[in-house]
C-alpha positions in Angstrom: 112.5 88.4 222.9 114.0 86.5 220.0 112.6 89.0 217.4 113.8 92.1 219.4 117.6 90.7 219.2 117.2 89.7 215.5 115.8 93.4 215.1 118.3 94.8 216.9 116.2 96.4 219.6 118.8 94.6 221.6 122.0 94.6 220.3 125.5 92.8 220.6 127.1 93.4 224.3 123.9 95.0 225.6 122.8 93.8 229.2 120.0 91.5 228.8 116.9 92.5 231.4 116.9 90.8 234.3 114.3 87.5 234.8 112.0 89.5 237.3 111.8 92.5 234.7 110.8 90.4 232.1 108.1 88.8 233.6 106.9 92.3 235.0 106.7 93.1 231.6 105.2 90.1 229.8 103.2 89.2 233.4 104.5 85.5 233.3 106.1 83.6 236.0 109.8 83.4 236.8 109.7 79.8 235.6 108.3 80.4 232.0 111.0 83.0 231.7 113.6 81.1 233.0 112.8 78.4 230.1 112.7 81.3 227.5 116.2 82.6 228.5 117.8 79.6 228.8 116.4 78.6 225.0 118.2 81.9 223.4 121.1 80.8 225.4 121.4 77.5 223.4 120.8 79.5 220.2 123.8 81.1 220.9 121.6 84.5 221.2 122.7 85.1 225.1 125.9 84.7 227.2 126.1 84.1 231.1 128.3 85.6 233.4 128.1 84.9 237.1 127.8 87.7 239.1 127.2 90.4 236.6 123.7 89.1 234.7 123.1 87.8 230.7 124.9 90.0 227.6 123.4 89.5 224.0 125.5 87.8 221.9 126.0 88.5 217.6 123.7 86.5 216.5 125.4 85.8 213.2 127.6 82.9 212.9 131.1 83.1 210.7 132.1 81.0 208.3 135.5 80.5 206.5 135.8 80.5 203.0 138.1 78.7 201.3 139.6 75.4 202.3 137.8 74.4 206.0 138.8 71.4 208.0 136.7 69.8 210.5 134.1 73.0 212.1 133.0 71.8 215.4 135.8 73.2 217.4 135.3 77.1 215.3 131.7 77.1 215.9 132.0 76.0 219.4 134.5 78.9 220.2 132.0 81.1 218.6 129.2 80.2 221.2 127.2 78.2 219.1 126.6 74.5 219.3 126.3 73.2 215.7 124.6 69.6 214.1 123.8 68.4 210.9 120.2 66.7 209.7 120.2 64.5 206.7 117.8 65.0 204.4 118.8 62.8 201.4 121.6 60.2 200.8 121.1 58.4 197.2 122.7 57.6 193.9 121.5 58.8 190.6 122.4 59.0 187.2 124.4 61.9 186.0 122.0 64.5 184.7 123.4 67.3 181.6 124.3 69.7 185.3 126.6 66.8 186.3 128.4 66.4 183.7 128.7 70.0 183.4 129.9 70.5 186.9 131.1 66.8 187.7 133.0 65.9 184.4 131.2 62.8 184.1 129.4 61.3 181.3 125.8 61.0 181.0 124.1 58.6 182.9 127.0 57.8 185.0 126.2 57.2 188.7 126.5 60.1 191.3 126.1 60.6 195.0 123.9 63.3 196.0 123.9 64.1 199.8 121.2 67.1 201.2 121.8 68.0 204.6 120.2 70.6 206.4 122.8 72.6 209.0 121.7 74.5 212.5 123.4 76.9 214.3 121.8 75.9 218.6 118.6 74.6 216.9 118.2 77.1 214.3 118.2 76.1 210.3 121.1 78.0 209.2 122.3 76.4 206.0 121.4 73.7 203.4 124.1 72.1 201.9 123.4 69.9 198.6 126.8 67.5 197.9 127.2 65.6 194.5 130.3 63.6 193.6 130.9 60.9 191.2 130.4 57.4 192.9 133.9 56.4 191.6 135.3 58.9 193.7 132.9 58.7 196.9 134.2 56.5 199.3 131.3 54.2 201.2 130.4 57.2 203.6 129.3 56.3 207.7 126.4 57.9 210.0 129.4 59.4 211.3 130.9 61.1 208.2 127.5 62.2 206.7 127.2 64.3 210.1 130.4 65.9 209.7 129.9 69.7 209.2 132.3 69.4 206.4 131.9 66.2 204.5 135.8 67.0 202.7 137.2 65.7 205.5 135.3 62.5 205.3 137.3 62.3 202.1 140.6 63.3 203.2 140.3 60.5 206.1 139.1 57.9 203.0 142.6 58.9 200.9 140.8 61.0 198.6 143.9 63.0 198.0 142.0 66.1 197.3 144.3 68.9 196.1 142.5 72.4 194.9 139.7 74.1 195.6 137.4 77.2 194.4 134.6 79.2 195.9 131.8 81.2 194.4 129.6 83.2 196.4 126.5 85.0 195.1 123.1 86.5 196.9 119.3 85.6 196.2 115.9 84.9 197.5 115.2 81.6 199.2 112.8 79.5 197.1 109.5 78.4 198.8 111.3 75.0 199.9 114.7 76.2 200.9 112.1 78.8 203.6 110.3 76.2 204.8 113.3 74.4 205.6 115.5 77.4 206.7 112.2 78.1 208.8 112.5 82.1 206.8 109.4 83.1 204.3 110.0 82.9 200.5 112.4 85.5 199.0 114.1 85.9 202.1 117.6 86.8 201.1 120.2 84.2 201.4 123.6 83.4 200.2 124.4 81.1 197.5 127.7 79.4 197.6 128.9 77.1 195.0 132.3 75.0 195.8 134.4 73.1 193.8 136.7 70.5 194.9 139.2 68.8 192.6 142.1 66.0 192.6 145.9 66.3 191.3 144.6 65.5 187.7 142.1 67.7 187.3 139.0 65.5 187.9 136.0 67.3 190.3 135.8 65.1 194.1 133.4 67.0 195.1 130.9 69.9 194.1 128.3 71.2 196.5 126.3 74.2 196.2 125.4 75.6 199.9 122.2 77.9 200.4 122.9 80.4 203.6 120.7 82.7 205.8 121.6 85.6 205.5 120.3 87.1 208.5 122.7 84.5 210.3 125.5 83.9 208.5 128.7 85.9 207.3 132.0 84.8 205.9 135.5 85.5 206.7 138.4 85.1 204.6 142.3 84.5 205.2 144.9 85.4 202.8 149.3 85.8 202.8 150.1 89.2 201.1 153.4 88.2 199.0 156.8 90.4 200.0 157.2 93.6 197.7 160.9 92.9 197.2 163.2 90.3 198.2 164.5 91.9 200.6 161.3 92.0 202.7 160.7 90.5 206.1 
């Protein structure tokens, strides 16, 4: 069932088939259905309604570019229950890519956070943080968990004041598909983001690898008055 909404065979808005079709069709009991259905439903694949039967649901989830505050509530609005897995949390000396990207000097320390992100159970993005330890305040269970870790740094006084976003397409490597749960060379975005303070010096960089089967981005932006005299 999964495969034939991520194929489209059943698309967005469609009426799902009823529980006694499907197990006509499958021959299995009400029971093992039941369980099936109500798994897409926490994937955010199928959508309830009392009295009129189960609609499929997009299955992509959308993601703001640009500055983001805290996600729970945007995913939650979208039908989708989100969580964050840590993979890594450790300090290690600034590599010739850090002080590249970081502004730091060689062999300085850094904090490197990996955390894997799902979408109702399903590996949707992995996001790799770096940010000079002198910067990094001491980060809690709590704030590593944080969809977006910036505001663990705006509640610390990090006064963190510009931002930029890059976003580019590839293949998943063989270890971002076994974690994203996709086969290798599956496409994915590749979005690199820069966080910066008042003078200039980098917070924050992380670099964020996205299905793209799953994922799409939306973007807000003020178009500036023609003339002064505009509204």
């Amino acid at each position: 069932m999964l495969d034939r909404i991520e194929h489209g065979e059943w698309r967005a808005g469609d009426l799902f088939p009823t529980e006694a079709a499907i197990a006509d069709a499958y021959g299995l009991s009400r029971n093992t259905v039941r369980q099936a259905t109500s798994a897409l439903e926490r994937r955010g694949l199928l959508e309830r309604y009392a009295g009129r039967g189960s609609f499929v649901r997009d299955p992509h989830f959308t993601y703001l570019l640009g500055w983001r505050t805290e996600l729970d509530d945007e995913f939650t609005a979208q039908g989708i229950a989100p969580s964050v897995a840590i993979l890594d949390c450790v300090e290690t000396p600034a590599t010739a890519a850090d002080t590249r990207d970081l502004g730091v000097s060689l062999g300085s320390v850094v904090l490197r956070v990996r955390r894997l992100l799902q979408m109702g159970g399903t590996p949707a993005a992995i996001l790799d943080h770096r940010m000079p330890r002198e910067v990094a305040p001491p980060f809690s269970q709590r704030d590593l968990e944080r969809i977006e870790i910036a505001e663990a740094l705006i509640v610390a006084g990090v006064p963190v004041r510009h931002g930029s976003v890059l976003v580019s397409a590839g293949g998943a490597d063989e270890q971002e598909a076994e974690l994203l749960d996709i086969a290798p060379g599956t496409p994915v975005f590749r979005c690199e983001r820069t966080l910066t303070l008042p003078d200039g010096r980098v917070a924050e960089r992380d670099e964020s690898v996205l299905r793209a089967d799953r994922g799409r981005f939306r973007a807000e932006f003020m178009i500036p008055n023609s003339d002064a005299g505009g509204p």
